[in-house]
C-alpha positions as CSV (number, residue, x, y, z in Angstrom):
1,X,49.1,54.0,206.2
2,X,51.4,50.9,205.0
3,X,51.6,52.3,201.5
4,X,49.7,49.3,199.8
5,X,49.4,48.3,196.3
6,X,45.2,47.5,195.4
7,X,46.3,44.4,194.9
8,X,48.4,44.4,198.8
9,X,45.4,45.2,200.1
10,X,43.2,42.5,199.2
11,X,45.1,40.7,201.5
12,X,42.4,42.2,204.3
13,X,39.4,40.8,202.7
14,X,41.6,37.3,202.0
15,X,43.1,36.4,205.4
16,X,39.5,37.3,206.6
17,X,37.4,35.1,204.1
18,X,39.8,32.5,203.8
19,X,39.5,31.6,207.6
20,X,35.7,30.5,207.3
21,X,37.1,28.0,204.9
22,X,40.1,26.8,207.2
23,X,37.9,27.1,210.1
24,X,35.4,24.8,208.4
25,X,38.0,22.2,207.4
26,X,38.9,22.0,211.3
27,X,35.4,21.9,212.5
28,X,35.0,18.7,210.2
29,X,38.2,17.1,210.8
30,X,37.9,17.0,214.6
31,X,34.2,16.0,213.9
32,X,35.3,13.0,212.1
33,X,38.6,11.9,214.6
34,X,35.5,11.9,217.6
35,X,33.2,10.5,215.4
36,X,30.3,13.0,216.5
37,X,28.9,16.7,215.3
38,X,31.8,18.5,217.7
39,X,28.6,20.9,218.7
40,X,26.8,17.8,219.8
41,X,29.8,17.3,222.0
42,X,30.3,20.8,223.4
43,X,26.6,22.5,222.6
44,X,25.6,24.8,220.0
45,X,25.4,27.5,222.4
46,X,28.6,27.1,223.8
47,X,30.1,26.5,220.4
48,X,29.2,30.5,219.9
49,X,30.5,31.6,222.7
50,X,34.1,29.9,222.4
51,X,33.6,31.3,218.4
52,X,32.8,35.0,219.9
53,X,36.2,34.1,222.6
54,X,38.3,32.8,219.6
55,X,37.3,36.5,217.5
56,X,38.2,38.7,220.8
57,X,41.4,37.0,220.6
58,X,41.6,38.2,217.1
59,X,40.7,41.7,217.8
60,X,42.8,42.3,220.8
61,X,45.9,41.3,218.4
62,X,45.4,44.2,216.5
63,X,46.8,46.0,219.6
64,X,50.6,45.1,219.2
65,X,50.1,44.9,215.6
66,X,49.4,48.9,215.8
67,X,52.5,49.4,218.0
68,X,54.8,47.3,216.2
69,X,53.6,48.5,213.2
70,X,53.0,44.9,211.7
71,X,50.7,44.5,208.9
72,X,51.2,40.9,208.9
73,X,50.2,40.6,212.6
74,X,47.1,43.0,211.9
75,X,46.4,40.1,208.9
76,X,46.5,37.6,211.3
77,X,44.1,39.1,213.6
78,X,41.6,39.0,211.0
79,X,42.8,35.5,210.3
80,X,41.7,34.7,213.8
81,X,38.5,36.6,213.9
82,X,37.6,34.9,210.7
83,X,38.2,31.3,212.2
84,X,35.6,32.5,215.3
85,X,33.1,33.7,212.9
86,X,33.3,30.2,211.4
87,X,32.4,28.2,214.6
88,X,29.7,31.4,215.4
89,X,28.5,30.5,212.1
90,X,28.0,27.0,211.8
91,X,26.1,26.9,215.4
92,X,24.1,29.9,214.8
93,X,22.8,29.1,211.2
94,X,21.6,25.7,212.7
95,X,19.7,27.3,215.5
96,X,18.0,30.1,213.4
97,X,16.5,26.8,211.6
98,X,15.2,24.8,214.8
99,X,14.5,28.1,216.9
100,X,10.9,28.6,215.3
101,X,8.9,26.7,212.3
102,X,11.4,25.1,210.3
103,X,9.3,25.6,207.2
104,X,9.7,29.7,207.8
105,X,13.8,28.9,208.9
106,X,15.1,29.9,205.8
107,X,13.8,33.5,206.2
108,X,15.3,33.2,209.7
109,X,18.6,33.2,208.2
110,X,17.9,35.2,205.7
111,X,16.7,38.0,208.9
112,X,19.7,37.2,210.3
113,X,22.0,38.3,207.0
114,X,19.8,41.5,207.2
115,X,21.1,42.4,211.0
116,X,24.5,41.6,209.7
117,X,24.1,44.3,207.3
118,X,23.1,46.9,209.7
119,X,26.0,46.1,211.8
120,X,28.5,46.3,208.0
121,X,26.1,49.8,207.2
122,X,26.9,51.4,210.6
123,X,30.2,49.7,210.7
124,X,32.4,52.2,208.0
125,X,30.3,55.1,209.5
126,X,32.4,54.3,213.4
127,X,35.5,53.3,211.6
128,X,36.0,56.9,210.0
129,X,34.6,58.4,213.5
130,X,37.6,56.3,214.9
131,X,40.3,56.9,212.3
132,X,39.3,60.4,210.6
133,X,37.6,62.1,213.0
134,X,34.3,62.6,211.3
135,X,32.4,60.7,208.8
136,X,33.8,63.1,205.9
137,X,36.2,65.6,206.9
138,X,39.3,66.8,204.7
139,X,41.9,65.0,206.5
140,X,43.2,61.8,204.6
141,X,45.8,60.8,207.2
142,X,45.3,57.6,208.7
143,X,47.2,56.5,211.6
144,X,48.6,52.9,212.6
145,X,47.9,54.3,216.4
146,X,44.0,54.9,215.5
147,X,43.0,51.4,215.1
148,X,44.3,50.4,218.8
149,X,40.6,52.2,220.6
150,X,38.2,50.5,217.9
151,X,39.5,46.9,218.4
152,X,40.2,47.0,221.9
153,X,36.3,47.5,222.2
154,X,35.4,45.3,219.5
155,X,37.4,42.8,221.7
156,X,35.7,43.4,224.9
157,X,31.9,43.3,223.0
158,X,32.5,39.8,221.7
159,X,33.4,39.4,225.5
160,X,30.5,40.8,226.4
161,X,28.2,39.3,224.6
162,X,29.8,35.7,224.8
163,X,29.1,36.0,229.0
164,X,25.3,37.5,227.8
165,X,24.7,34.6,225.2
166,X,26.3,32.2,228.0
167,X,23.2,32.6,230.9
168,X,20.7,33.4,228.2
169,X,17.6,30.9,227.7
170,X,19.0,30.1,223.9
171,X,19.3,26.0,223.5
172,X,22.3,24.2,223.9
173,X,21.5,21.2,222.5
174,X,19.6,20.0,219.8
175,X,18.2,16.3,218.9
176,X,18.2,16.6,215.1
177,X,16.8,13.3,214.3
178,X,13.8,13.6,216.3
179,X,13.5,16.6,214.9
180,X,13.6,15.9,211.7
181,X,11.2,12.5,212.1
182,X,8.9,15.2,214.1
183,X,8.4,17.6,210.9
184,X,8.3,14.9,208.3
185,X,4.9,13.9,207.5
186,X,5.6,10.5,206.5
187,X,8.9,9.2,208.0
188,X,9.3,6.8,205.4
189,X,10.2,9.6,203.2
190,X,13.4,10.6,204.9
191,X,16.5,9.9,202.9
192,X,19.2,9.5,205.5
193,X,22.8,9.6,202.8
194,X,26.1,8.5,204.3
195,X,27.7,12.1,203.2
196,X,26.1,15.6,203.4
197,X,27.7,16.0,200.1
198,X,25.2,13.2,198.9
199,X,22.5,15.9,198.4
200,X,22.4,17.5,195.5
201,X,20.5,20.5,196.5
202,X,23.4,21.2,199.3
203,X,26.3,21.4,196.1
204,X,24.6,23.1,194.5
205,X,23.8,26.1,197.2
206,X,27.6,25.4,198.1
207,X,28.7,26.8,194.6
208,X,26.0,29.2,194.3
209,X,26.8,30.9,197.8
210,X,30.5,30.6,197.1
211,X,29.9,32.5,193.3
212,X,27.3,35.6,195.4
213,X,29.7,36.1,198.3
214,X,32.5,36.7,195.8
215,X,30.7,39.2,193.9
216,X,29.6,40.8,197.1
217,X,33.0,41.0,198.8
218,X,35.2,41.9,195.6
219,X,32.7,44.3,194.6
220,X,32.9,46.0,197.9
221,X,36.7,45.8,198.5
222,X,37.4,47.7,195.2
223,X,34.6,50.1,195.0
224,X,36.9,52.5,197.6
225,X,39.9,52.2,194.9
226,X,37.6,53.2,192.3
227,X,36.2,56.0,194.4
228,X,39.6,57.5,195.0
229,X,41.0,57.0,191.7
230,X,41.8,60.8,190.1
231,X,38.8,61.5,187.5
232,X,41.3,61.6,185.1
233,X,42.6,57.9,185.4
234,X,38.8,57.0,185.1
235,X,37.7,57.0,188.8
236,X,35.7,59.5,191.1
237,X,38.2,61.3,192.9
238,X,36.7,61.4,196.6
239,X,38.9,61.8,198.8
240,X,39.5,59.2,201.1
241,X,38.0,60.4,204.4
242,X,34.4,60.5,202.6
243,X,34.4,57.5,201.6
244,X,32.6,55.3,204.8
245,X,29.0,57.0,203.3
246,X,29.5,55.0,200.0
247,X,30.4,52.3,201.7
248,X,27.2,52.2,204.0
249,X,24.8,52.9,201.3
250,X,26.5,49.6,199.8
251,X,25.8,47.5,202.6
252,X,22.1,49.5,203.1
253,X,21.4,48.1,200.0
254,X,21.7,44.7,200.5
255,X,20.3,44.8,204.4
256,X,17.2,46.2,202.4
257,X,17.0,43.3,200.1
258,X,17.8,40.8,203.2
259,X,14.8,42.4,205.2
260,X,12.4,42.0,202.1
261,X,13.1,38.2,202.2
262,X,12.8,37.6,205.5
263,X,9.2,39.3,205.5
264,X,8.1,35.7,206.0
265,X,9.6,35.0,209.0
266,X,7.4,38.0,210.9
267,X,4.0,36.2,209.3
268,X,2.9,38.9,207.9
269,X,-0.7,38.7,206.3
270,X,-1.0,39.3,202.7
C-alpha cells in the first residue's frame, strides 16, 4: 500500500527488533541510577503488565497512522510495542525459570518460544482474514484503512490480559539469592561476579541468540519477496493474497521444533 522498495520495508522488522535492544539499554540504565533490579522495585508481575500497557499503547497508534496515512507513525507503533515486549520479556523469562524446577527451566522457556509460535503460525492466517478477505483470495489490494480493526483489538487484548495477569496468583516477587543458595548443593560453590557479563557462558548465548534470531527474522521477512517475485526474475510468482499459508507453515515449523525441546518440561517418561 506505501509502494515500498524490499529494502523500505525492512524498516517493519527493524523498528520492531531494534526496540528489544533500546528497551534493554533503559531497563539497565534505570537499574543502575536506583541501584536495584528495577523489577525488584516494582515486581516481576507488575513489570508484565506495564510491558503489555506500554505495547497497547503501540498498537492503538496504528489507528491515526492508518488515517493519516503515516508510515513513519505506523513504524513507531511497532517501535513502542517492541519496547513492551522487552520489559514483558525480561520479567517473564525470569519467572518461567523459578515457576517450577529450575533444573527443567530451560525447557520452560523453550515451551514458552513454542506458544509464541502458535500465536506467529495463526497470526498471518487473521492478518489476510483482516486485510484480504480470505486466507487466499485473488484480490491483491491492500488498504491503509484495513489495518485500523486488527490493532484496535490487538490493543484492547494486551489490555485485557494485563487486568487478567494483574489479579492472577502468578508471583510478584522473587528472592533470587535464597533461591539460588536453596538449589545449590554446596553453597560454597556459587560464584557471585561483580558483572553479569563476567560469565562466560552468558556471552556466549548473547552472540549465539543474537546470530539465530537474525537468521530467523531475515529469513522470514524476505521469503514473501521471494514468493511474489515473477518466475521469470527467479521467484515463485504467488500472488500476494496467498501468501499468509507460507508464512504459517514457516512459523509451524519452528513451534514444532520448540515443542520437541520442551518435552522435558511435561516429565515425560522415557
Amino acid at each position: 500500500a506505501f509502494d515500498l522498495t524490499q529494502a523500505q520495508s525492512m524498516y517493519v522488522a527493524i523498528a520492531f527488533y531494534v526496540a528489544y535492544t533500546v528497551g534493554s539499554l533503559i531497563y539497565a540504565g534505570v537499574s543502575k541510577a536506583m541501584g536495584m533490579d528495577v523489577l525488584n522495585r516494582i515486581g516481576y508481575k507488575n513489570g508484565i503488565c506495564i510491558g503489555l500497557l506500554i505495547s497497547a499503547v503501540g498498537a492503538l497508534l496504528f489507528y491515526p497512522a492508518a488515517n493519516l496515512g503515516s508510515f513513519s507513525l505506523m513504524l513507531s507503533g511497532l517501535f513502542i510495542v517492541g519496547l513492551g515486549f522487552s520489559l514483558q520479556q525480561i520479567a517473564a523469562n525470569t519467572l518461567a525459570i523459578v515457576m517450577g524446577d529450575p533444573a527443567t527451566g530451560a525447557q520452560r522457556l523453550t515451551m514458552a518460544g513454542g506458544i509464541n509460535n502458535f500465536g506467529t503460525t495463526i497470526g498471518p492466517l487473521l492478518v489476510s482474514l483482516a486485510i484480504f478477505g480470505s486466507v487466499a483470495t485473488g484480490n491483491t489490494e491492500a488498504s491503509i484503512e484495513s489495518v485500523k480493526t486488527p490493532y484496535l483489538v490487538l490493543g484492547a487484548a494486551f489490555v485485557l490480559v494485563a487486568l487478567f495477569l494483574k489479579f492472577s496468583s502468578v508471583p510478584n516477587y522473587i528472592n533470587l539469592e535464597e533461591l539460588s543458595a536453596s538449589e545449590a548443593q554446596d553453597s560454597s560453590k556459587l560464584i557471585h561476579r561483580k558483572s553479569a557479563l563476567s560469565y562466560p557462558q552468558l556471552v556466549m548465548g548473547m552472540i549465539g541468540i543474537f546470530l539465530y534470531v537474525g537468521v530467523e527474522v531475515s529469513t522470514i521477512d524476505n521469503l514473501p519477496a521471494y514468493l511474489e517475485l515473477p518466475v521469470e526474475k527467479g521467484g515463485l510468482g504467488i500472488e500476494t493474497a496467498m501468501i499468509a499459508p507460507f508464512v504459517s507453515l514457516y512459523w509451524a515449523s519452528m513451534m514444532i521444533g520448540r515443542w520437541g525441546g520442551a518435552a522435558g518440561a511435561f516429565d515425560v517418561a522415557a
